[in-house]
Backbone bond lengths (Angstrom), bond angles and torsions (degrees), N, CA, C in turn:
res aa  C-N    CA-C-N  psi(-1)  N-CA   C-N-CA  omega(-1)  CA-C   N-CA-C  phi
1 X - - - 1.451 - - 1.532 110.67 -
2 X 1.303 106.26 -34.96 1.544 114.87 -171.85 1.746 106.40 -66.44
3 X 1.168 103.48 -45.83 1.707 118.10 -177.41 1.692 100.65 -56.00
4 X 1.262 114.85 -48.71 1.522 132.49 -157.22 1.991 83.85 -66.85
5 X 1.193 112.73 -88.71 1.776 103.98 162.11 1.206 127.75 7.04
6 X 1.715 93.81 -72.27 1.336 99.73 -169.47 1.301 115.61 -56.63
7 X 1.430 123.43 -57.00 1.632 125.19 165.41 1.414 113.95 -43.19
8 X 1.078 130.75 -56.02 1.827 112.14 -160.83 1.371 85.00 -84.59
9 X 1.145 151.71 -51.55 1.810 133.96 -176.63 1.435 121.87 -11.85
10 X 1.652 103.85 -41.59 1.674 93.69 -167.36 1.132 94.88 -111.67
11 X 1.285 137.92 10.06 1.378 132.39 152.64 1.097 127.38 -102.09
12 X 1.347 131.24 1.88 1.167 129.93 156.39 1.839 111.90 -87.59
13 X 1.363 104.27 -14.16 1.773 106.30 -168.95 2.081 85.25 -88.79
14 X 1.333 122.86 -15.67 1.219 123.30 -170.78 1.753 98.84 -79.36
15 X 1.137 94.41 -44.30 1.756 115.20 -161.13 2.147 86.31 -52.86
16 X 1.891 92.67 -63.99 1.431 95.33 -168.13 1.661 141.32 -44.09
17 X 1.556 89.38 -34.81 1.504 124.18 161.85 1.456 132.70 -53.69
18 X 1.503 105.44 -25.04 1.196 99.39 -169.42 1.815 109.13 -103.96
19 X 1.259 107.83 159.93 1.582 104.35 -162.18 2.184 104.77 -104.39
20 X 1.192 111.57 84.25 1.000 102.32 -136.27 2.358 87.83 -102.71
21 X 1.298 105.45 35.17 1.231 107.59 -172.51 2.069 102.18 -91.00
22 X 1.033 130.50 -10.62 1.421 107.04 149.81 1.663 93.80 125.85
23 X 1.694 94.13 -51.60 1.482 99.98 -152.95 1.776 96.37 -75.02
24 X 1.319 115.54 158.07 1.744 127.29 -174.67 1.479 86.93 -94.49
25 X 1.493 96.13 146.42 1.593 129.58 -150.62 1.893 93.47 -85.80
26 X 1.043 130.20 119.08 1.544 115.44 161.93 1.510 105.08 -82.58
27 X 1.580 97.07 171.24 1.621 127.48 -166.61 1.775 88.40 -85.93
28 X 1.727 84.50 109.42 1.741 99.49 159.87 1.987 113.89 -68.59
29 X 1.571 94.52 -19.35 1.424 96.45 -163.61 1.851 117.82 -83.61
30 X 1.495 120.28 1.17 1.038 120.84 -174.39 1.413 112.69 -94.96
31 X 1.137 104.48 147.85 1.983 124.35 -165.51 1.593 103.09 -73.07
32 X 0.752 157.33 56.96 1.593 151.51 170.39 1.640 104.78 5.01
33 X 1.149 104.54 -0.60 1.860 104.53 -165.08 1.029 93.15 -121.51
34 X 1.449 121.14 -35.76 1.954 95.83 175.00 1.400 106.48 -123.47
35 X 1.417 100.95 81.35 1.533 89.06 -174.14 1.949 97.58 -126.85
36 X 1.323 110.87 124.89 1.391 107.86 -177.28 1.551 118.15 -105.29
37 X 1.255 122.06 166.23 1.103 112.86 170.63 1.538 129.93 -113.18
38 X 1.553 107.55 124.77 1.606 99.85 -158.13 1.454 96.69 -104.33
39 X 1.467 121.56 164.68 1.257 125.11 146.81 1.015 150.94 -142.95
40 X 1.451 134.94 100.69 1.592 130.01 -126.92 1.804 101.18 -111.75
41 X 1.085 91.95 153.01 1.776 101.79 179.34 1.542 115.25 -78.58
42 X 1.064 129.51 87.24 1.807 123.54 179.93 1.906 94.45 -82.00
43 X 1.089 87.32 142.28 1.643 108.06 154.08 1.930 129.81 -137.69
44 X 1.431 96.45 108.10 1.360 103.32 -174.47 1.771 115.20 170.38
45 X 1.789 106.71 -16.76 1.299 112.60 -173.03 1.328 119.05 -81.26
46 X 0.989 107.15 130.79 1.788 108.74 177.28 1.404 122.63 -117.26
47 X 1.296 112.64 8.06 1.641 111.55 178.63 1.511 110.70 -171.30
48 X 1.469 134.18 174.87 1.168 137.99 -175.97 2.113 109.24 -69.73
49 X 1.151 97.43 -15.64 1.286 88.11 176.70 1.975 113.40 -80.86
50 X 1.110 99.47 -33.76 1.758 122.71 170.85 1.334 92.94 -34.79
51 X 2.198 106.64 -73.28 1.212 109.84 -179.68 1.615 124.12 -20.82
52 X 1.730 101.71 -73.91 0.908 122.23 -158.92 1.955 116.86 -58.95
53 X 1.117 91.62 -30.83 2.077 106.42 174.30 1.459 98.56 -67.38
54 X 1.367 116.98 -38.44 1.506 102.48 -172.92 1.308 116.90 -84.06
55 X 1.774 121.23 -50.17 1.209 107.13 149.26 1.527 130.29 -34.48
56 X 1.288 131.57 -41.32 1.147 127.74 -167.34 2.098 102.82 -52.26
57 X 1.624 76.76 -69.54 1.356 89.65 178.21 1.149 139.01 -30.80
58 X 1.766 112.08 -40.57 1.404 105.54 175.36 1.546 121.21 -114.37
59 X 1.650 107.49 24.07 1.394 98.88 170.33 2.398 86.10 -99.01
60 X 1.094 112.89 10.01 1.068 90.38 149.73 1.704 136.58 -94.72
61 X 1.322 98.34 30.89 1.625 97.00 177.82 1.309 99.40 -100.49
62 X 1.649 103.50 173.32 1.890 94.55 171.28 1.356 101.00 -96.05
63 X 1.386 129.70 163.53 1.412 146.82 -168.24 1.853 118.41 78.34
64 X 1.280 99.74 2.21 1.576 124.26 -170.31 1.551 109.91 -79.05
65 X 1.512 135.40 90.20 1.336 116.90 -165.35 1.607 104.25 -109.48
66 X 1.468 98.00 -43.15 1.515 89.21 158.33 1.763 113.77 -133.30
67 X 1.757 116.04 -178.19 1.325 120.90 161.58 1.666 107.52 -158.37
68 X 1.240 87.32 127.65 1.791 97.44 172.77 1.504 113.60 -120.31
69 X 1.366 108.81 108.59 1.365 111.99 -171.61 1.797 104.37 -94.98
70 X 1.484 119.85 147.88 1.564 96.52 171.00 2.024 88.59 -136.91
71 X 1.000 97.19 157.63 1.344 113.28 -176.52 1.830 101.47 -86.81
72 X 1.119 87.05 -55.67 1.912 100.46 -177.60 1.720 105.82 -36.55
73 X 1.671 94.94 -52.44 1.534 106.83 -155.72 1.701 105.41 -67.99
74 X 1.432 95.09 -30.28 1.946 114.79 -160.91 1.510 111.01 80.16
75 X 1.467 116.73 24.75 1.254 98.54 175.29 2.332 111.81 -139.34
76 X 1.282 95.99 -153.91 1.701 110.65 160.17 1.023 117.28 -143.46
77 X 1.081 139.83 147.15 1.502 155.41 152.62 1.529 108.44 -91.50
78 X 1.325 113.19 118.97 1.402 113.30 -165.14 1.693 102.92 -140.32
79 X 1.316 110.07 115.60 1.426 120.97 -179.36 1.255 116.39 -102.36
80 X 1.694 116.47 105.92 1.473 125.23 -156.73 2.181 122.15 -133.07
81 X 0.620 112.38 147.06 1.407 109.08 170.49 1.445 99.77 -84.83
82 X 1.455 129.94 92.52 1.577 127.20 153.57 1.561 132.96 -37.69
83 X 1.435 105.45 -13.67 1.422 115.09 157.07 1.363 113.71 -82.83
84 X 1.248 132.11 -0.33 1.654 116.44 -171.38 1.455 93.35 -120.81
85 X 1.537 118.68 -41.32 1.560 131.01 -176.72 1.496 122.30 -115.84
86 X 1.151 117.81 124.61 1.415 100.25 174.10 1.689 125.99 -91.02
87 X 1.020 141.83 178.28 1.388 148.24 148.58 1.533 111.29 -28.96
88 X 1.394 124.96 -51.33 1.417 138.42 -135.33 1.998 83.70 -85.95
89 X 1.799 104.10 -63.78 1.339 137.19 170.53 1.934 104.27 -30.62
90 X 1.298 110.85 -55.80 1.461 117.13 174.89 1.134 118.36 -87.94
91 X 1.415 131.86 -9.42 1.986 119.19 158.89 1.777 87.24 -83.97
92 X 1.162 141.08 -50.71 1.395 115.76 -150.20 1.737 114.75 -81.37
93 X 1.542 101.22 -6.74 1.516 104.49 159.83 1.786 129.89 -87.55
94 X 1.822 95.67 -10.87 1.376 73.23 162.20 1.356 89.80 -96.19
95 X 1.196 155.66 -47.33 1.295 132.82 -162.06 1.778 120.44 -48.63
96 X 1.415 103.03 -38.38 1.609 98.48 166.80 1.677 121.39 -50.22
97 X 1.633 111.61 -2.96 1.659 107.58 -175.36 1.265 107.28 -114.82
98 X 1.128 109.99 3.77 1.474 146.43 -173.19 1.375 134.57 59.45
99 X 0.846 114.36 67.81 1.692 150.24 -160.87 1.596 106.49 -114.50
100 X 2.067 111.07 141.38 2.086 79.33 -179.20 1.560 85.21 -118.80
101 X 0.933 115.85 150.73 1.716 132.22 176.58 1.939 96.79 -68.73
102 X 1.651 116.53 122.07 1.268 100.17 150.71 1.644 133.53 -99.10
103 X 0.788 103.73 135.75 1.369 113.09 -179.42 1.658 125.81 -78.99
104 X 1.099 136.45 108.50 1.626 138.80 179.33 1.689 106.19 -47.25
């Protein structure tokens, strides 16, 4: 019985741990006071999942509170603390999902 324990113990404390609700985590770390709103031109998305990788991606930065990517539009709307993230920091993360930033 003891053995039987021992196995499901750390997999159930694994199971408990994990955050398995879907939605991408926003940035606890951004100031509500300096938070601007940027919006950059992506070219490469073709569907709501596109959306969703790029949003994903950059509400994992810190200063990241929100991101609305649209495929239709070709772009994101990205609501950020410029003290925690920069511009430079948010084109090369969507490009890390592989997305290309256009430039005017």
């Amino acid at each position: 019985m003891k053995k039987i324990i021992l196995l499901v113990l750390p997999f159930l404390a694994l199971m408990l741990s994990c955050d398995n609700s879907g939605e991408p985590k926003k940035s606890v770390n951004a100031n509500p006071d300096q938070l601007v709103e940027i919006q950059v031109a992506v070219e490469g998305m073709t569907c709501g999942g596109c959306e969703n990788t790029v949003n994903t991606e950059l509400l994992k930065l810190s200063g990241v509170s929100e991101a609305k990517a649209s495929h239709v539009e070709k772009n994101v709307v990205i609501k950020v603390d410029t003290l925690l993230t920069s511009l430079i920091e948010l084109e090369t993360s969507i490009e890390r999902v592989g997305y290309t930033i256009i430039n005017d």
